[in-house]
C-alpha positions as CSV (number, residue, x, y, z in Angstrom):
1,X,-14.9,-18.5,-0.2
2,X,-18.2,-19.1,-2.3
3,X,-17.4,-15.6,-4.0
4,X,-14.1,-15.6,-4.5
5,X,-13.2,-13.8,-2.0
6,X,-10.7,-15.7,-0.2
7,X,-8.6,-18.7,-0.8
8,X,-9.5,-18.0,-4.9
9,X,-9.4,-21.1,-7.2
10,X,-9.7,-24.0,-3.9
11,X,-12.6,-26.0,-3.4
12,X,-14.1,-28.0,-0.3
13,X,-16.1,-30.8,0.3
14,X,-19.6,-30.7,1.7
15,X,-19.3,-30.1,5.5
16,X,-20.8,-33.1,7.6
17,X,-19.6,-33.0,10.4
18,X,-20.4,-31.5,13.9
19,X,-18.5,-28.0,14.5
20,X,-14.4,-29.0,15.7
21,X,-14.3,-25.8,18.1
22,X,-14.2,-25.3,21.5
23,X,-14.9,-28.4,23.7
24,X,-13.6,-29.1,27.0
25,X,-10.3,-30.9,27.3
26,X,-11.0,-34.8,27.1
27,X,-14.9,-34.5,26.9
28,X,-17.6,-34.1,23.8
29,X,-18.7,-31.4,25.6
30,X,-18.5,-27.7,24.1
31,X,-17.2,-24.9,26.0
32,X,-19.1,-24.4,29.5
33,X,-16.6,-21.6,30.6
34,X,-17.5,-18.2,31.1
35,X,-16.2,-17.1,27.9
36,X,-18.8,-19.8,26.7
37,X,-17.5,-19.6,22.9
38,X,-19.8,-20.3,20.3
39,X,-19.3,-23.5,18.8
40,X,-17.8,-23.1,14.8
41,X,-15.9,-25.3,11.9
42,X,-12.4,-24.0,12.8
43,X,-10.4,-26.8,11.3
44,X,-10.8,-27.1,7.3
45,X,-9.5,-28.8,4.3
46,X,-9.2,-26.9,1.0
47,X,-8.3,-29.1,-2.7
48,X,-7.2,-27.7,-6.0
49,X,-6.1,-29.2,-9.3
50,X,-8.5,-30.9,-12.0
51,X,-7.3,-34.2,-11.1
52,X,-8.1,-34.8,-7.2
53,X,-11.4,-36.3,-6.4
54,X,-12.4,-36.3,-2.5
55,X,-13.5,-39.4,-0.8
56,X,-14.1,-38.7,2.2
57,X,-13.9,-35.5,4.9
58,X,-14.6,-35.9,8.4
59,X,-13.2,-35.6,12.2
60,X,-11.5,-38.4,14.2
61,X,-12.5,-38.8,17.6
62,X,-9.4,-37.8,19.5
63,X,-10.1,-35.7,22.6
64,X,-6.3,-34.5,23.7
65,X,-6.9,-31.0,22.5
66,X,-9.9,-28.6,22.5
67,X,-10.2,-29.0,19.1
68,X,-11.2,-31.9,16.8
69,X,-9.0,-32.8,14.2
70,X,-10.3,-33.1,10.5
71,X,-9.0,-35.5,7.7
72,X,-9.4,-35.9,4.0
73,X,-8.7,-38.7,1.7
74,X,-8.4,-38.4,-2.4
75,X,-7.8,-40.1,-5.4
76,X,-5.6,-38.4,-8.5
77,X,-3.7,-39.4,-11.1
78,X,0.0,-38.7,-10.7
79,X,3.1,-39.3,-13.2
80,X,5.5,-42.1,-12.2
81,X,9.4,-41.7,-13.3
82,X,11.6,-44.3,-13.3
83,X,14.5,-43.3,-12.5
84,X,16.7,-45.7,-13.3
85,X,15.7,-46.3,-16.9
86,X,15.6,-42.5,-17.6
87,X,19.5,-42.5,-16.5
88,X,20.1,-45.7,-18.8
89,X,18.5,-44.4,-22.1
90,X,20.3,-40.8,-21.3
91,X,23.4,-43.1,-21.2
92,X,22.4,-44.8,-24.5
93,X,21.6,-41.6,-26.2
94,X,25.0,-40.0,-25.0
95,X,26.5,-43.0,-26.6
96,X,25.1,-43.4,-30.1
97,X,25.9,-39.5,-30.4
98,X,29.5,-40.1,-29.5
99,X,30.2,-42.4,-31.4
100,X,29.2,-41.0,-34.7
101,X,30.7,-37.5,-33.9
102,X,33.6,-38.8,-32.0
103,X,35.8,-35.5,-31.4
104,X,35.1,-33.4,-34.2
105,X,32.8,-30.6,-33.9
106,X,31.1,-28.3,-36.6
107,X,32.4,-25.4,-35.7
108,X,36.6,-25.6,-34.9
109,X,36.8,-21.9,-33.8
110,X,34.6,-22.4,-30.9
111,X,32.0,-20.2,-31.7
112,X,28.8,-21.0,-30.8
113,X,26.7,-22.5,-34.0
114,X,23.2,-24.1,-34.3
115,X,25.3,-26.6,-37.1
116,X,26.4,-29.4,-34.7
117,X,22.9,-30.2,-33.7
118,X,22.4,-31.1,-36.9
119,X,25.2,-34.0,-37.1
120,X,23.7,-37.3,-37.7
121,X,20.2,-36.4,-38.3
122,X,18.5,-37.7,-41.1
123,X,15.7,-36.1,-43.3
124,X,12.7,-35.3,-41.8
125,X,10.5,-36.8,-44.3
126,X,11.2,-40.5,-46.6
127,X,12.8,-39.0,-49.5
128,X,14.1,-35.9,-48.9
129,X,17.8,-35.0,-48.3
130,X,18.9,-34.7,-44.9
131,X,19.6,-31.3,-43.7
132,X,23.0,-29.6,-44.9
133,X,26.0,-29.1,-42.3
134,X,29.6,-28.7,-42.7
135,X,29.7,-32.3,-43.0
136,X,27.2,-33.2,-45.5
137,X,27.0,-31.4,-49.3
138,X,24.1,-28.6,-49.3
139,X,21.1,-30.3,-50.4
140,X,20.4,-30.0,-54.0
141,X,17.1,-30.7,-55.8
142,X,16.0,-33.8,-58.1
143,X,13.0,-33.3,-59.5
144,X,12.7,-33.9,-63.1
145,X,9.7,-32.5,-65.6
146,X,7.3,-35.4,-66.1
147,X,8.3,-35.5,-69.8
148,X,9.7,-33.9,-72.1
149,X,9.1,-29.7,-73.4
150,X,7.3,-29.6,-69.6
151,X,8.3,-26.5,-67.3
152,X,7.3,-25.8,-64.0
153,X,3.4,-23.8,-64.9
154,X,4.3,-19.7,-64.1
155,X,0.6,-18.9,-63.3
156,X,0.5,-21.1,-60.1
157,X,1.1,-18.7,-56.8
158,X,4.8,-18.7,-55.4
159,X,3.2,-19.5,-52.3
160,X,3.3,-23.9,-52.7
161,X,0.5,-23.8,-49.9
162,X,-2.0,-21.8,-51.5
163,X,-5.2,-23.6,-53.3
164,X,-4.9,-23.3,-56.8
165,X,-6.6,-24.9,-59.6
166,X,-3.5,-24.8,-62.2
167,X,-1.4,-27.7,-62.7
168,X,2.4,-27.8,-61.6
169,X,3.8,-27.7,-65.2
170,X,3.2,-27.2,-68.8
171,X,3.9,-27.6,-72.0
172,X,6.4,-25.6,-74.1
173,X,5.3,-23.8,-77.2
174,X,8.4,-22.9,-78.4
175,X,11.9,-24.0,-78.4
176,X,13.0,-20.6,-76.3
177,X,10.5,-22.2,-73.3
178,X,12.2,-25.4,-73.1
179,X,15.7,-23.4,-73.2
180,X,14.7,-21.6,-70.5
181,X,14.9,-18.3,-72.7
182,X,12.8,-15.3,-72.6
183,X,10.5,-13.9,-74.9
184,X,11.3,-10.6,-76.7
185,X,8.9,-7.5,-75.2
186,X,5.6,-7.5,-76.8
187,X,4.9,-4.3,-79.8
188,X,3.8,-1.2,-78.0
189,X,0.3,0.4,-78.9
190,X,-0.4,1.6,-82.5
191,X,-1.5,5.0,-81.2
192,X,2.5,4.9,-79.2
193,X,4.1,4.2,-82.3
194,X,2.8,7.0,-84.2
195,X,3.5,9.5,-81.9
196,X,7.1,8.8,-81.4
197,X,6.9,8.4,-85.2
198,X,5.6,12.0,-85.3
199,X,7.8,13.4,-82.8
200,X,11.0,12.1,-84.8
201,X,9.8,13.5,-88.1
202,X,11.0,17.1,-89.1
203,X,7.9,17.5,-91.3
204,X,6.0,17.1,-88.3
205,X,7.7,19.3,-86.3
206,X,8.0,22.0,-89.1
207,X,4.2,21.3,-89.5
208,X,3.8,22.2,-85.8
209,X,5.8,25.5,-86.0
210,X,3.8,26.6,-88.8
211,X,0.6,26.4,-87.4
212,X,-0.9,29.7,-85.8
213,X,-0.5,29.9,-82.1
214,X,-3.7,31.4,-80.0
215,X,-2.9,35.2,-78.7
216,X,-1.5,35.8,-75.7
217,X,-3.9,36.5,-72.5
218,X,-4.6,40.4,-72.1
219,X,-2.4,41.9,-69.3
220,X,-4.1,41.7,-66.1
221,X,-4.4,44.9,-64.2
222,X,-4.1,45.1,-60.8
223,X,-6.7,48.1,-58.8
224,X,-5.1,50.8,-57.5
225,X,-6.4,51.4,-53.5
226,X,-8.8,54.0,-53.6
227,X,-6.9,57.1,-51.4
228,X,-6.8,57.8,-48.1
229,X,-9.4,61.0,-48.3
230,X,-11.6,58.4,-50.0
231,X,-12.5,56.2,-47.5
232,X,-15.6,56.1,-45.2
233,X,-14.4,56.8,-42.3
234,X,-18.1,57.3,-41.0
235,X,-19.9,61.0,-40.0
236,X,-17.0,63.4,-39.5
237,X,-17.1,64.1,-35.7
238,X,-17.5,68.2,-35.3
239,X,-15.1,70.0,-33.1
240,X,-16.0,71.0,-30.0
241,X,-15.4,73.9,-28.2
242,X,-13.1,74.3,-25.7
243,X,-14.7,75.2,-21.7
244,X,-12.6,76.4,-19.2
245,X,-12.7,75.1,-15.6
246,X,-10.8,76.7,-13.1
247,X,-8.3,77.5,-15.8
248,X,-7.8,74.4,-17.2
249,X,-9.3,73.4,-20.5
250,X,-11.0,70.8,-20.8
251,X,-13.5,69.4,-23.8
252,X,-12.3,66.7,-26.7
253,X,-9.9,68.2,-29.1
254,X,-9.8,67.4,-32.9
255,X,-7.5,67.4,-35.6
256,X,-6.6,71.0,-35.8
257,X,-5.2,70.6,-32.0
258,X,-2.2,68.5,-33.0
259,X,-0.1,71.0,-32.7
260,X,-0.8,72.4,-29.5
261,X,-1.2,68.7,-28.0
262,X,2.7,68.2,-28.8
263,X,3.6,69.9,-25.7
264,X,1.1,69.3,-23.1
265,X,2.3,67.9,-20.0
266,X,-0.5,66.3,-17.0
267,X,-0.8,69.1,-14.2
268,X,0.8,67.8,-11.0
269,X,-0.8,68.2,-7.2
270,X,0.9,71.8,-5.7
């Protein structure tokens, strides 16, 4: 049990006391049969949880049985309900909820909405609107500019939660800030300009057409394979003459043969 190996995550107390196994009926005396057992701790007591603590572990001195029975007595903490006033502030919770709903649900079609458990809460936080339902108007905001020309600052992060060193508003420059109207695109390049300029101008483009384009590639020529008669085949192999065994030629034939190899048919067993 010291490994793991059985009865994982359960502790015992220190053993102190004698072995509980095998006396003789109604005596201290261990077994003096013929079996004559060995004596062992047969009877144990196991704990787990974080919140027992053991007192005391021992055997009680009862002599009915050929064993010794072994107690254990703890201390731990346990969780008290009481029932009754659980039941009463139930009832009182039940009650307030009733009567500020009465019959009326937020959703009439019977359809299953996450709305009514939103009836008769109020904000989350001391100045803040209390969450919109079908009862109460969608929650709008009131936060004014700190004076006047000031608009929420665009180079803070859209995230609210990220560290940033910029302020949460600043001053207008111009009257089409505090209006809330956007700026005209900034000029393009100089370099742009001029060559849309140039691409729009027919002197330009007369100017381009005049000038002298570069000759054209010379035609690329593709090599011709050399021909067949051409290629290295390696040494010519020499024709060898024919020997005749038993009346049957035999010896490698070359090219000149083809013809006579057209009609050659394997000699079969007579």
């Amino acid at each position: 049990m010291v490994a793991g190996l059985t009865f994982p995550y359960y502790s015992e107390a220190r053993i102190t006391f004698l072995p509980t196994y095998k006396y003789n009926n109604g005596t201290d005396v261990y077994d003096t049969s013929d079996k004559a057992r060995i004596p062992a701790w047969c009877d144990r007591i196991l704990r787990k949880g974080d919140n027992l603590r053991q007192i005391n572990y021992n055997t009680a001195p009862l002599r009915f049985s050929d064993h010794r029975p072994v107690y254990a007595t703890f201390q731990c903490t346990i969780s008290v309900v009481d029932e009754k006033l659980k039941e009463q502030l139930s009832n009182e919770i039940y009650n307030q909820r009733r009567a500020y709903v009465g019959d009326a649900t937020a959703n009439g079609n019977a359809v299953d909405s996450d709305d009514e458990d939103l009836i008769g809460y109020e904000s989350i936080e001391p100045g803040l609107p209390p969450a919109s339902s079908d009862r109460r108007v969608p929650a709008r905001s009131t936060v004014q500019p700190p004076a006047a020309k000031m608009i929420p600052n665009p180079n803070r992060p859209s995230n609210p939660f990220t560290q940033s060193s910029e302020p949460d508003w600043s001053v207008t420059s111009s009257a089409s800030e505090a209006n809330n109207v956007p700026f005209p695109p900034p000029p393009r390049r100089a370099g742009v300009l001029q060559q849309q300029q140039a691409r729009q101008s027919p002197t330009s483009s007369s100017t381009r057409m005049s000038s002298p384009q570069p000759p054209p590639p010379p035609p690329r020529t593709l090599k011709k394979p050399p021909p067949p008669s051409a290629v290295d085949d390696g040494p010519a192999l020499l024709p060898r003459r024919r020997e005749t065994l038993d009346g049957v030629q035999t010896g490698l034939l070359d090219e000149s043969d083809d013809e006579e190899m057209r009609g050659w048919q394997p000699l079969k067993p007579q």
